[in-house]
N, CA and C atoms as a LAMMPS dump frame, in Angstrom:
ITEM: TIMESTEP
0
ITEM: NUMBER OF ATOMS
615
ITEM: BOX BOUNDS ff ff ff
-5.0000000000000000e+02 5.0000000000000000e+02
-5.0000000000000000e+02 5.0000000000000000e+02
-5.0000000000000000e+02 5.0000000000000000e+02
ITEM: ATOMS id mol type element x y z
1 1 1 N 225.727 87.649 -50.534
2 1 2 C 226.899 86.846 -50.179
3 1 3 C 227.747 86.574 -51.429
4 2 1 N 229.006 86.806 -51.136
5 2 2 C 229.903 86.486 -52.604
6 2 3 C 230.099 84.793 -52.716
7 3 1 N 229.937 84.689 -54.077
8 3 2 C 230.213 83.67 -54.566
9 3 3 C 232.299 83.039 -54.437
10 4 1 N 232.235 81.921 -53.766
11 4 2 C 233.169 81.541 -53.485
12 4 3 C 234.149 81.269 -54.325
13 5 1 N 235.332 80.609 -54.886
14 5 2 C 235.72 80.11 -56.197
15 5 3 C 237.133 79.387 -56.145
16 6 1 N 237.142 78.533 -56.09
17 6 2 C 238.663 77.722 -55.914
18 6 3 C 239.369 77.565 -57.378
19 7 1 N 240.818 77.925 -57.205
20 7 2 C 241.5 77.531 -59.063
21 7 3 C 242.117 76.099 -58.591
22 8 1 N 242.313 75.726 -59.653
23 8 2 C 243.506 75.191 -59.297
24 8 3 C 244.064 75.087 -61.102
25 9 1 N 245.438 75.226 -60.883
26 9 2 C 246.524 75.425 -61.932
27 9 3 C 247.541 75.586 -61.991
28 10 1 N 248.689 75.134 -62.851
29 10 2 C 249.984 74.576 -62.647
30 10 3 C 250.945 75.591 -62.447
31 11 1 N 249.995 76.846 -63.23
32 11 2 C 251.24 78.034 -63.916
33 11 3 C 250.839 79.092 -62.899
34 12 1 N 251.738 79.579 -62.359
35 12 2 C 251.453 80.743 -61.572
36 12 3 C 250.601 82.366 -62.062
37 13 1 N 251.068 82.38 -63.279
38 13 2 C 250.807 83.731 -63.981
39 13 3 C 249.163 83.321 -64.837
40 14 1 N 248.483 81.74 -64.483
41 14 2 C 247.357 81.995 -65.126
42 14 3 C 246.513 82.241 -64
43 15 1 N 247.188 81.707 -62.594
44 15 2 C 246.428 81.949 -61.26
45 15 3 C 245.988 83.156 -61.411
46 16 1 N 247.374 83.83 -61.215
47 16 2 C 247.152 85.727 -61.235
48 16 3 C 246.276 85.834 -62.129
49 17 1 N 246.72 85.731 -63.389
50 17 2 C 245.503 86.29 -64.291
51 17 3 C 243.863 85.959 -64.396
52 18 1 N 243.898 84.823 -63.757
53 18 2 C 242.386 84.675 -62.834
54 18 3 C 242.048 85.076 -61.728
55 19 1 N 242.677 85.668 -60.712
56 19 2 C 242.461 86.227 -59.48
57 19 3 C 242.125 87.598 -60.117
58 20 1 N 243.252 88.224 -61.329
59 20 2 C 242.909 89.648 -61.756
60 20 3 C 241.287 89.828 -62.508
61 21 1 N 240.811 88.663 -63.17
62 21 2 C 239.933 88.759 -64.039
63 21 3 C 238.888 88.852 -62.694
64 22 1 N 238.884 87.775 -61.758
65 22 2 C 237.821 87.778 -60.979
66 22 3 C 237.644 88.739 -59.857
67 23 1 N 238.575 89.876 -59.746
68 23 2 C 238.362 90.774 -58.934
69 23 3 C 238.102 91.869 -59.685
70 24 1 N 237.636 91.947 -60.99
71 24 2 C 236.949 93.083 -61.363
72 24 3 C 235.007 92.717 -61.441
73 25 1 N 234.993 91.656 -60.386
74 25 2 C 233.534 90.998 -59.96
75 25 3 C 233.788 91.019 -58.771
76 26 1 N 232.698 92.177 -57.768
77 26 2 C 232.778 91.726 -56.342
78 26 3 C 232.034 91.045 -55.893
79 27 1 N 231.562 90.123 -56.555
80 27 2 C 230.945 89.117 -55.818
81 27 3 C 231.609 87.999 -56.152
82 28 1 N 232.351 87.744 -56.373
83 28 2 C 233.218 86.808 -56.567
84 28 3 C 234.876 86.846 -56.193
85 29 1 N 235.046 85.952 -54.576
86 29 2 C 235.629 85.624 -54.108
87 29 3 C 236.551 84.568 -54.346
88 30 1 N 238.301 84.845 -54.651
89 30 2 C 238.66 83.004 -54.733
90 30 3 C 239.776 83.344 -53.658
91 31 1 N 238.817 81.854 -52.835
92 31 2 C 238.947 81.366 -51.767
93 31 3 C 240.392 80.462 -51.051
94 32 1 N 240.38 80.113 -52.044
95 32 2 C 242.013 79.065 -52.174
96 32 3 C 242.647 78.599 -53.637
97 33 1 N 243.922 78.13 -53.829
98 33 2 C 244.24 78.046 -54.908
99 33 3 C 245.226 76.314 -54.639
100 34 1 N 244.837 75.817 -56.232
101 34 2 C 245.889 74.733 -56.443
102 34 3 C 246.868 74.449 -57.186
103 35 1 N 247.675 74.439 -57.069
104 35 2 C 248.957 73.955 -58.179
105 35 3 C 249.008 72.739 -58.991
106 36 1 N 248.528 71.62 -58.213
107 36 2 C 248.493 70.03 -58.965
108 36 3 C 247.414 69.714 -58.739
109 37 1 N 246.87 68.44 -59.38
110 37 2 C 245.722 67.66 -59.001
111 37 3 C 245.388 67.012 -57.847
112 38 1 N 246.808 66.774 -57.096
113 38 2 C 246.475 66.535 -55.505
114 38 3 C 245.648 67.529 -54.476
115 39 1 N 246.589 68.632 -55.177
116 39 2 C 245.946 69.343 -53.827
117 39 3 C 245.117 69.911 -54.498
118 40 1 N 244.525 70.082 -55.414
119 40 2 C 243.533 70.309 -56.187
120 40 3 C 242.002 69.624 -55.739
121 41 1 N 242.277 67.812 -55.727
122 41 2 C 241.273 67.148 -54.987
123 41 3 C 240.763 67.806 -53.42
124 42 1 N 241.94 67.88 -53.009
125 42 2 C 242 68.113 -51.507
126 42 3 C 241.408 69.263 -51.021
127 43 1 N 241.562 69.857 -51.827
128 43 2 C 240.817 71.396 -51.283
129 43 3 C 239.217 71.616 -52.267
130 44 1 N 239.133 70.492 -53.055
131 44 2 C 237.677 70.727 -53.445
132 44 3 C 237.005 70.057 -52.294
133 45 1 N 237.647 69.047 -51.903
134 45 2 C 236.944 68.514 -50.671
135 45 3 C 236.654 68.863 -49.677
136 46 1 N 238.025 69.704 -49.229
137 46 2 C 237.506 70.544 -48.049
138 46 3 C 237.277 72.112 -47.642
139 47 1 N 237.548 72.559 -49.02
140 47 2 C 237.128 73.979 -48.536
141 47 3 C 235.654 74.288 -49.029
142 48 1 N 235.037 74.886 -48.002
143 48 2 C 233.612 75.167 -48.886
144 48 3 C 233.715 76.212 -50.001
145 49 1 N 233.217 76.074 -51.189
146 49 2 C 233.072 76.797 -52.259
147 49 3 C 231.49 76.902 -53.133
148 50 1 N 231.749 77.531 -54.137
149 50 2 C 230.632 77.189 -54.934
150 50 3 C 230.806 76.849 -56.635
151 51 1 N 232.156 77.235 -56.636
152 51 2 C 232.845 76.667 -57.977
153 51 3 C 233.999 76.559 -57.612
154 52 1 N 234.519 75.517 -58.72
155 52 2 C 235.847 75.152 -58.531
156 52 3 C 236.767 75.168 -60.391
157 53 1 N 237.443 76.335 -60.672
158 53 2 C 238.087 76.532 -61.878
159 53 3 C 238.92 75.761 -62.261
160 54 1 N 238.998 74.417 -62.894
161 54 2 C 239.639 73.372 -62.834
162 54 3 C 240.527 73.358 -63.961
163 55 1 N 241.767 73.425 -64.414
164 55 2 C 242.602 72.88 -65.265
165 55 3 C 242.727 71.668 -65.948
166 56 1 N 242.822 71.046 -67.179
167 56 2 C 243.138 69.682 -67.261
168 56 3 C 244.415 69.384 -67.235
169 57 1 N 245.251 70.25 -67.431
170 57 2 C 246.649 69.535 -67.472
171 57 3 C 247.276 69.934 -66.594
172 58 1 N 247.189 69.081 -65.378
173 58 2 C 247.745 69.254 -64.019
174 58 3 C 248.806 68.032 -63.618
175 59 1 N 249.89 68.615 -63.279
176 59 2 C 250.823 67.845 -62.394
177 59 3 C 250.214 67.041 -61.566
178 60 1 N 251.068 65.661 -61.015
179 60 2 C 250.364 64.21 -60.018
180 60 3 C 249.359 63.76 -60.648
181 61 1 N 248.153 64.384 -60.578
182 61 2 C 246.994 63.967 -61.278
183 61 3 C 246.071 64.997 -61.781
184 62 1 N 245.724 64.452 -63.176
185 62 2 C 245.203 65.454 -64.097
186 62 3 C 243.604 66.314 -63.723
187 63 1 N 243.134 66.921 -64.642
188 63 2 C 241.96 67.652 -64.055
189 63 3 C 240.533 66.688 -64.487
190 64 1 N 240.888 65.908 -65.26
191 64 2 C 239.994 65.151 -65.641
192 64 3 C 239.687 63.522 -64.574
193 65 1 N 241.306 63.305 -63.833
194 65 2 C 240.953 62.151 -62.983
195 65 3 C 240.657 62.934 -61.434
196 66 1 N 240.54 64.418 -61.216
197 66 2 C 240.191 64.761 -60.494
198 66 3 C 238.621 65.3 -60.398
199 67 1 N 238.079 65.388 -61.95
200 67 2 C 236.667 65.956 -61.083
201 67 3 C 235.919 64.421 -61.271
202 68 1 N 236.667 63.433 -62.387
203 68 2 C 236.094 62.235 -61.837
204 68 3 C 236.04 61.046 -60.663
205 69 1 N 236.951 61.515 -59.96
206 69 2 C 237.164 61.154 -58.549
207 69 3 C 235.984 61.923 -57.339
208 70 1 N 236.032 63.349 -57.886
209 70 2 C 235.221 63.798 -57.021
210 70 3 C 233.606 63.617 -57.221
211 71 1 N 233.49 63.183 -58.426
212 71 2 C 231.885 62.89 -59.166
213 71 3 C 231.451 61.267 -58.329
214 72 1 N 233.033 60.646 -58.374
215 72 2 C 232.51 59.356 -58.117
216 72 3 C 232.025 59.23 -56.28
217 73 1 N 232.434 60.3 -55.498
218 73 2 C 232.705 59.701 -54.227
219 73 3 C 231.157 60.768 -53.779
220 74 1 N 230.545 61.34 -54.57
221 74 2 C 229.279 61.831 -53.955
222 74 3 C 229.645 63.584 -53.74
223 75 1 N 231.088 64.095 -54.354
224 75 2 C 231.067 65.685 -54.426
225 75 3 C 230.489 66.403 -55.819
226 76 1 N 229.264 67.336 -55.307
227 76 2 C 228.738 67.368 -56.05
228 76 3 C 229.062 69.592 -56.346
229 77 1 N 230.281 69.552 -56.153
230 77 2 C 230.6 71.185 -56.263
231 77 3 C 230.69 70.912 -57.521
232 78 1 N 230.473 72.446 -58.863
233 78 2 C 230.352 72.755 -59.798
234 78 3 C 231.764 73.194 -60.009
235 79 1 N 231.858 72.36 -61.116
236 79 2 C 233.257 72.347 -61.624
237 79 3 C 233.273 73.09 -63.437
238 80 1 N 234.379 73.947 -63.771
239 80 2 C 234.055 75.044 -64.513
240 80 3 C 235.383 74.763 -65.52
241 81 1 N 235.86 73.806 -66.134
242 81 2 C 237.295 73.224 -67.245
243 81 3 C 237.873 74.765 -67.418
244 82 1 N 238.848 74.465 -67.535
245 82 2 C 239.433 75.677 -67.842
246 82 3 C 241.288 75.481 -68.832
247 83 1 N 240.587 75.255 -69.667
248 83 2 C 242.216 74.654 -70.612
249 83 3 C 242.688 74.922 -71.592
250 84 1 N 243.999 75.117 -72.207
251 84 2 C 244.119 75.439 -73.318
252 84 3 C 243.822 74.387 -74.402
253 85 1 N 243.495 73.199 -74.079
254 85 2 C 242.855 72.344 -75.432
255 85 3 C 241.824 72.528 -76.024
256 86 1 N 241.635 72.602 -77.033
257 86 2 C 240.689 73.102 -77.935
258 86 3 C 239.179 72.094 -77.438
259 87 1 N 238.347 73.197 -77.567
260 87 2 C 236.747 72.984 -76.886
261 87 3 C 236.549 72.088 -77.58
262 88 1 N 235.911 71.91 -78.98
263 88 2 C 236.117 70.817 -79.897
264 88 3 C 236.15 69.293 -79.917
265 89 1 N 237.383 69.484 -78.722
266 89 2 C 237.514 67.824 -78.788
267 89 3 C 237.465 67.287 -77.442
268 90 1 N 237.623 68.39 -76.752
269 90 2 C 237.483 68.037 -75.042
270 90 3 C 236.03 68.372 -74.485
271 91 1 N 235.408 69.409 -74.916
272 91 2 C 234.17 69.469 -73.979
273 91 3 C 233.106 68.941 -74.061
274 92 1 N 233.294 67.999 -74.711
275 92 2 C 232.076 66.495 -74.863
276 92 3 C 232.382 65.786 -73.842
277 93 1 N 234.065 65.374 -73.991
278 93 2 C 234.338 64.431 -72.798
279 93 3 C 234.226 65.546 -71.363
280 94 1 N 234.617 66.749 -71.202
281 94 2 C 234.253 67.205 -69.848
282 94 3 C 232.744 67.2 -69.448
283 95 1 N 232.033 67.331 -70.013
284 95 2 C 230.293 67.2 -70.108
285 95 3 C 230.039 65.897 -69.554
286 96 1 N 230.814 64.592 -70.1
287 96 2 C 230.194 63.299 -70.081
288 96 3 C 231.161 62.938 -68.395
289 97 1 N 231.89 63.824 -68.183
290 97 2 C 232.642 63.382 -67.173
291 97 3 C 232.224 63.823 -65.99
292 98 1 N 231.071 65.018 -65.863
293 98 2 C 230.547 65.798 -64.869
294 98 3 C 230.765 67.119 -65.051
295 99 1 N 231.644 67.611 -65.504
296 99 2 C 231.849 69.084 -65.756
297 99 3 C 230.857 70.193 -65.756
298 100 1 N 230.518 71.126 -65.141
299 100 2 C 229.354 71.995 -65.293
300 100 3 C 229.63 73.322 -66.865
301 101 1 N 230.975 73.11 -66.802
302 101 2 C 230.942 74.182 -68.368
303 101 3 C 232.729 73.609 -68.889
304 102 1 N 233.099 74.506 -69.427
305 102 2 C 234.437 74.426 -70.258
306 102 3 C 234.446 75.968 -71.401
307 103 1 N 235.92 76.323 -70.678
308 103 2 C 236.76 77.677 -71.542
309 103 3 C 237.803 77.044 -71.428
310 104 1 N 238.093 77.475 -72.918
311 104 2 C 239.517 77.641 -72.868
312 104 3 C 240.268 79.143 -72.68
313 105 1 N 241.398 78.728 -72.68
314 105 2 C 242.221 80.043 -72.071
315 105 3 C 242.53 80.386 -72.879
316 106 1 N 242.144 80.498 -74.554
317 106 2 C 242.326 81.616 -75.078
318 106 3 C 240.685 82.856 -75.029
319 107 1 N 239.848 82.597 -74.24
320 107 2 C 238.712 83.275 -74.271
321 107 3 C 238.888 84.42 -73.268
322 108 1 N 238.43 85.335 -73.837
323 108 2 C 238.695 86.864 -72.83
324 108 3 C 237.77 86.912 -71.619
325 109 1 N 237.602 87.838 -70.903
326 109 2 C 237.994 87.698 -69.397
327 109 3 C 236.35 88.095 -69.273
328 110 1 N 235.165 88.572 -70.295
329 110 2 C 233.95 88.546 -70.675
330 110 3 C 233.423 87.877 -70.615
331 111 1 N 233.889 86.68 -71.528
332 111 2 C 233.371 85.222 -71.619
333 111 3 C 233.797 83.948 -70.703
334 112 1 N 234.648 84.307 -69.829
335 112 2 C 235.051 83.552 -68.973
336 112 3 C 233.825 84.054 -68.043
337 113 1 N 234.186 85.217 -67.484
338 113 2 C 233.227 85.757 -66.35
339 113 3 C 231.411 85.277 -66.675
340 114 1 N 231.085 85.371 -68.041
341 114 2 C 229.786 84.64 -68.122
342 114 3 C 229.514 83.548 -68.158
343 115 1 N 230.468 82.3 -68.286
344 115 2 C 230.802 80.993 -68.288
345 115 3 C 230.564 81.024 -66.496
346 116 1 N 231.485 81.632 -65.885
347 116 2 C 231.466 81.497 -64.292
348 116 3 C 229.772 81.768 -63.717
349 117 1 N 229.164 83.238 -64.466
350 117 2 C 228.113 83.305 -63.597
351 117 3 C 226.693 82.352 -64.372
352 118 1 N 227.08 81.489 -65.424
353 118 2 C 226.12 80.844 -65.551
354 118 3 C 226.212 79.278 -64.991
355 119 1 N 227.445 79.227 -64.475
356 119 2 C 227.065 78.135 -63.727
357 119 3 C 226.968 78.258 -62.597
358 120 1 N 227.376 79.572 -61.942
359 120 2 C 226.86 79.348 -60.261
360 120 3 C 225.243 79.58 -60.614
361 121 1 N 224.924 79.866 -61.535
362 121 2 C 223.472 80.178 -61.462
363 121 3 C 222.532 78.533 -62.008
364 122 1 N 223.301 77.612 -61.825
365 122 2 C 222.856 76.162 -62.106
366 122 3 C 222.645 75.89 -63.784
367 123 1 N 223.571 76.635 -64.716
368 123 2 C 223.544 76.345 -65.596
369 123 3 C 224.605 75.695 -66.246
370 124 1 N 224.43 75.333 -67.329
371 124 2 C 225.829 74.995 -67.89
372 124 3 C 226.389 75.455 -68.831
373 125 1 N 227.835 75.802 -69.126
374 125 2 C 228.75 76.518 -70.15
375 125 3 C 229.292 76.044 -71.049
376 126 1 N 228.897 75.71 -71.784
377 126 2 C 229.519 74.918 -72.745
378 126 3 C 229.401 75.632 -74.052
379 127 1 N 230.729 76.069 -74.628
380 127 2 C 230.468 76.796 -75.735
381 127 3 C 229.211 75.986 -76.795
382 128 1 N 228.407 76.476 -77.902
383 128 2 C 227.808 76.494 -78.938
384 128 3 C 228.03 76.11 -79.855
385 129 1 N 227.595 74.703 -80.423
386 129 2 C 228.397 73.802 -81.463
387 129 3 C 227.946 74.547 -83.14
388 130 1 N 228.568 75.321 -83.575
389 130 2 C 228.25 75.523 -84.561
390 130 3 C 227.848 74.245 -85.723
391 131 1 N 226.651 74.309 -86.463
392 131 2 C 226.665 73.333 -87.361
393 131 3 C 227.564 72.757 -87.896
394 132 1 N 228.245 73.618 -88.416
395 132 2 C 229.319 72.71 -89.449
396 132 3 C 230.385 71.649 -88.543
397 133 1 N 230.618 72.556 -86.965
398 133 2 C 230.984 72.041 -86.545
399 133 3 C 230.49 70.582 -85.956
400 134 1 N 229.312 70.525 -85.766
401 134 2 C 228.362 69.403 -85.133
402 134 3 C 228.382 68.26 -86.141
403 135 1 N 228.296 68.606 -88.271
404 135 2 C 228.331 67.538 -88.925
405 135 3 C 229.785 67.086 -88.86
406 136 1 N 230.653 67.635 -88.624
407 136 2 C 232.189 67.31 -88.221
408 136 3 C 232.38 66.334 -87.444
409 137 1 N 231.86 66.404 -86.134
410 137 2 C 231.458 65.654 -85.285
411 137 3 C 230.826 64.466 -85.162
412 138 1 N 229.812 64.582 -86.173
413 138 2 C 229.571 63.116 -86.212
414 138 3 C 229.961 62.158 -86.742
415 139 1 N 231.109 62.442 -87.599
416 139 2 C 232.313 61.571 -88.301
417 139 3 C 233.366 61.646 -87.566
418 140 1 N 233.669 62.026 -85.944
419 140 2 C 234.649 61.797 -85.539
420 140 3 C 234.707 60.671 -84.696
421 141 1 N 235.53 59.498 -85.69
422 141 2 C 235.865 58.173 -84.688
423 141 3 C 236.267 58.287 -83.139
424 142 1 N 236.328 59.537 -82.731
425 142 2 C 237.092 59.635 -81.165
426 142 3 C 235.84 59.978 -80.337
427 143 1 N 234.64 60.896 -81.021
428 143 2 C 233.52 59.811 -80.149
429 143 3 C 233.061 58.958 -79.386
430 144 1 N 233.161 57.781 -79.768
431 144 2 C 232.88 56.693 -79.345
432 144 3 C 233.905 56.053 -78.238
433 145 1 N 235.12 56.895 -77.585
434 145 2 C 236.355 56.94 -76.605
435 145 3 C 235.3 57.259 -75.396
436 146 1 N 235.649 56.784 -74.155
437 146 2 C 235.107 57.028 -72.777
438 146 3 C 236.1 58.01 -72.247
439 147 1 N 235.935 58.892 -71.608
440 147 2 C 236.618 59.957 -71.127
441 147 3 C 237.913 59.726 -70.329
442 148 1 N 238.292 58.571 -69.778
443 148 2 C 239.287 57.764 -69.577
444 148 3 C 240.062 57.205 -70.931
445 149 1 N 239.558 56.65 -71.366
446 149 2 C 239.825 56.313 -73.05
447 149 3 C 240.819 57.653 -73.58
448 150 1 N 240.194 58.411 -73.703
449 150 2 C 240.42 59.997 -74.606
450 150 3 C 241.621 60.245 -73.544
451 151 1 N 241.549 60.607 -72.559
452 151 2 C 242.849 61.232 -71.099
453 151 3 C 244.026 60.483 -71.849
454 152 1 N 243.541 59.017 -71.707
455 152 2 C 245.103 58.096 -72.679
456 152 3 C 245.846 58.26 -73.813
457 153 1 N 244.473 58.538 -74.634
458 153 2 C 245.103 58.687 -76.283
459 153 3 C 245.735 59.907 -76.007
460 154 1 N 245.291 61.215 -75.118
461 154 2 C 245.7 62.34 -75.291
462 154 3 C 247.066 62.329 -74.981
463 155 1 N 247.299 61.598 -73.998
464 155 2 C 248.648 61.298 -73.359
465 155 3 C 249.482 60.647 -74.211
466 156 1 N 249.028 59.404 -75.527
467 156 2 C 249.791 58.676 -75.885
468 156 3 C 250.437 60.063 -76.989
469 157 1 N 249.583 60.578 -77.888
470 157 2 C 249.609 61.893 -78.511
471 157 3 C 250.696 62.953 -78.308
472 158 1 N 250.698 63.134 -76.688
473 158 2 C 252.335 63.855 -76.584
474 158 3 C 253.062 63.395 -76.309
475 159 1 N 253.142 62.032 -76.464
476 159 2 C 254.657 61.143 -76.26
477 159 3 C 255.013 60.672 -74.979
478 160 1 N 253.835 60.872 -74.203
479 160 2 C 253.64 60.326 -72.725
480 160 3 C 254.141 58.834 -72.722
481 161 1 N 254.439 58.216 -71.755
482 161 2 C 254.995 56.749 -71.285
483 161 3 C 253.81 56.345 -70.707
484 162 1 N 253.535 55.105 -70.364
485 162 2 C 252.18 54.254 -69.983
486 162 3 C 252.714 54.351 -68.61
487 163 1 N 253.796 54.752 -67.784
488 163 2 C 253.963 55.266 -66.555
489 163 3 C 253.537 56.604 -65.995
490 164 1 N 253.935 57.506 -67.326
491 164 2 C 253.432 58.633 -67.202
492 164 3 C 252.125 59.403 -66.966
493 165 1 N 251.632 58.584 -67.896
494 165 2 C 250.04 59.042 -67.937
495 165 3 C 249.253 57.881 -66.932
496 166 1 N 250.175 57.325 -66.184
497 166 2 C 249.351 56.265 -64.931
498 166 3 C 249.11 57.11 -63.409
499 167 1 N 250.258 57.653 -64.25
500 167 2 C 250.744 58.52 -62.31
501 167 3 C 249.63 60.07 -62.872
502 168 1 N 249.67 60.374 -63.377
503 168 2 C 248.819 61.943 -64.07
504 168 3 C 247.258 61.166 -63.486
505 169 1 N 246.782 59.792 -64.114
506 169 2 C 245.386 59.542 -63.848
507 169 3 C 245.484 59.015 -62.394
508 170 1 N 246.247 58.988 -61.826
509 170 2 C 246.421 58.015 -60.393
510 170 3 C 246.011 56.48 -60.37
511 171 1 N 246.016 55.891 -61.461
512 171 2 C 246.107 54.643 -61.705
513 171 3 C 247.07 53.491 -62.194
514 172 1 N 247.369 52.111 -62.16
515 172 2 C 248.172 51.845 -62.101
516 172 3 C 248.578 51.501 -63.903
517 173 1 N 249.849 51.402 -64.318
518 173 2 C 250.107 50.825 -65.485
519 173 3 C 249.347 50.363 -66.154
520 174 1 N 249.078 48.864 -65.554
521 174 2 C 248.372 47.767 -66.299
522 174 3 C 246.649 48.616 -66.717
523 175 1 N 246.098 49.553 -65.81
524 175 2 C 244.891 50.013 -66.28
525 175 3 C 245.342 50.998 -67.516
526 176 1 N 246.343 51.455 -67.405
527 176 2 C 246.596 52.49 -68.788
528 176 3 C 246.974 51.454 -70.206
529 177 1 N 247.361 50.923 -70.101
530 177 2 C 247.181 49.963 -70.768
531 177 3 C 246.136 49.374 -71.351
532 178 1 N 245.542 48.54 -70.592
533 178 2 C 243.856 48.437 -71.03
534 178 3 C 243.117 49.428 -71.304
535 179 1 N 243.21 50.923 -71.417
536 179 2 C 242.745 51.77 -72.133
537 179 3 C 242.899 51.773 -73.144
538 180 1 N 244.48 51.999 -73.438
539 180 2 C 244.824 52.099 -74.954
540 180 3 C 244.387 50.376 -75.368
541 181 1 N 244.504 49.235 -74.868
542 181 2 C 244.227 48.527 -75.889
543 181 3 C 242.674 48.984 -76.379
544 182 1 N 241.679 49.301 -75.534
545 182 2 C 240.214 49.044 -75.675
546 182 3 C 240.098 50.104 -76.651
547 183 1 N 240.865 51.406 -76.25
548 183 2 C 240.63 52.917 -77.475
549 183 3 C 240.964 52.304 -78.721
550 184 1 N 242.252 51.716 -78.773
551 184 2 C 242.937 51.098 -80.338
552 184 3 C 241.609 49.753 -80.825
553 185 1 N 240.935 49.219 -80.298
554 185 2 C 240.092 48.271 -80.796
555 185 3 C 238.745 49.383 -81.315
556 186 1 N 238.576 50.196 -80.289
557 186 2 C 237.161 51.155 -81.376
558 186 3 C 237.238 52.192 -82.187
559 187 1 N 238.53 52.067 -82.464
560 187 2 C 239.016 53.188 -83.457
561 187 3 C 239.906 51.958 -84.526
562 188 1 N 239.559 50.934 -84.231
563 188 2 C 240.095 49.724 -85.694
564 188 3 C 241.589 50.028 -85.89
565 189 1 N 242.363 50.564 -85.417
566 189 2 C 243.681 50.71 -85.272
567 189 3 C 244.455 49.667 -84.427
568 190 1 N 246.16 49.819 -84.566
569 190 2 C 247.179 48.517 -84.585
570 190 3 C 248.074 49.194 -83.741
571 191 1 N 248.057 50.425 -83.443
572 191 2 C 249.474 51.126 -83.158
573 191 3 C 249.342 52.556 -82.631
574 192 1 N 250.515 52.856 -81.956
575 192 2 C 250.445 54.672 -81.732
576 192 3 C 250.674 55.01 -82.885
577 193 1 N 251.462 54.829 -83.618
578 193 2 C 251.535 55.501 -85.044
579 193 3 C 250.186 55.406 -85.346
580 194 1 N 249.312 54.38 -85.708
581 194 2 C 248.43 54.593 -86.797
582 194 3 C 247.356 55.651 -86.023
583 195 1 N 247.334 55.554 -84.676
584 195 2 C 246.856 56.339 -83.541
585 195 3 C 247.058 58.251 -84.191
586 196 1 N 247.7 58.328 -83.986
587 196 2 C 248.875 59.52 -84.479
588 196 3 C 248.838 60.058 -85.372
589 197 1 N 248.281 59.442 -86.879
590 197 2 C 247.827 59.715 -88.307
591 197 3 C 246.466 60.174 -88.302
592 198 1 N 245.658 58.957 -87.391
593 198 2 C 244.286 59.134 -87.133
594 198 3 C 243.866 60.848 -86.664
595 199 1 N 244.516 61.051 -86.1
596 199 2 C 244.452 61.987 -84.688
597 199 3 C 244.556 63.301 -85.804
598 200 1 N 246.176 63.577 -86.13
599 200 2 C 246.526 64.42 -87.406
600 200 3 C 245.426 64.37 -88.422
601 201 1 N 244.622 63.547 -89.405
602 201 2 C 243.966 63.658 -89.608
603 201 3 C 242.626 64.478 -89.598
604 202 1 N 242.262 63.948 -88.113
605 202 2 C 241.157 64.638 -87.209
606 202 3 C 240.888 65.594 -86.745
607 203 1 N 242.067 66.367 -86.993
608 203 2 C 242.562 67.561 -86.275
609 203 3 C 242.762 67.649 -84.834
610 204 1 N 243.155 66.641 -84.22
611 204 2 C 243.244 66.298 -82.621
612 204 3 C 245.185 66.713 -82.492
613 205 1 N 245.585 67.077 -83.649
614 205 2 C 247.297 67.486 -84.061
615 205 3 C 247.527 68.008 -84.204
């Protein structure tokens, strides 16, 4: 039986180029496709699948308040990140958020395809922290951010509005808000600027 596979993603030409990658696998079927995080939710919910190729930076609502919506309500389909933000700084928080693996889209169509068949096979994908990279890591103040936390800063980072990044998480203002205050208190910072230096610094820039 072929393995099922739902996208969802903003850009039309990365659809294609995932429908092209995954039809040089016949056992791997994709089943339906999403454009935003709405209908993104909507069809993890209701179409049967066995993975779901998730984007983070999705129109209405992002890919991150969507597989945590679906983690929270008891859907337990295998969800596979799929983004151009660097692994680095996101696939800790996709891990801690439910995520079954994470590629980014600069990885060829090899390593995507083995990312895919190791998690329908109940594993998980998560690229390989190289050492140097791992002691890096443990000096990074953005750590200690809750995956909600991090969605904000990321947002405050491209110049997003506390409206903007309310409607992306499907939550209201005042909670985006209380993110950034709580992120700016565990990172000992005063400001988006000093936010912003931090970040540049960190290489999160």
């Amino acid at each position: 039986m072929n393995a099922r596979i739902l996208i969802a993603d903003d850009h039309e030409v990365v659809r294609q180029g995932l429908r092209d990658i995954l039809a040089l696998a016949p056992d791997l079927t994709v089943v339906a496709e999403a454009a935003d995080g709405v209908e993104a939710e909507r069809m993890a919910r209701e179409r049967p699948a066995e993975l779901l190729i998730l984007d983070i930076a999705l129109p209405r609502r992002t890919g991150m308040a969507v597989l945590e919506s679906l983690r929270a309500s008891g859907v337990l389909l295998p969800v596979l990140l799929f983004s151009m933000y660097p692994a680095a700084q996101y696939a800790e928080f996709a891990r801690r958020a439910g995520a079954q693996g994470f590629v980014g889209k600069d990885a060829d169509a090899a390593s995507l395809l083995r990312a895919i068949r190791r998690v329908l096979n109940g594993e998980m994908a998560f690229p390989e922290r190289r050492s140097a990279e791992t002691g890096a890591r443990e000096d990074d103040p953005f750590r200690s951010l809750s995956p909600r936390e991090f969605e904000v800063m990321m947002g405050l980072l491209q110049g997003d509005s506390l409206d903007q990044i309310a409607t992306r998480m499907s939550v209201g203002a005042k909670s985006v808000s209380t993110y950034r205050a709580r992120l700016l208190v565990k990172l000992g910072l005063s400001s988006n600027v000093e936010l912003a230096a931090l970040a540049t610094r960190k290489g999160y820039l």
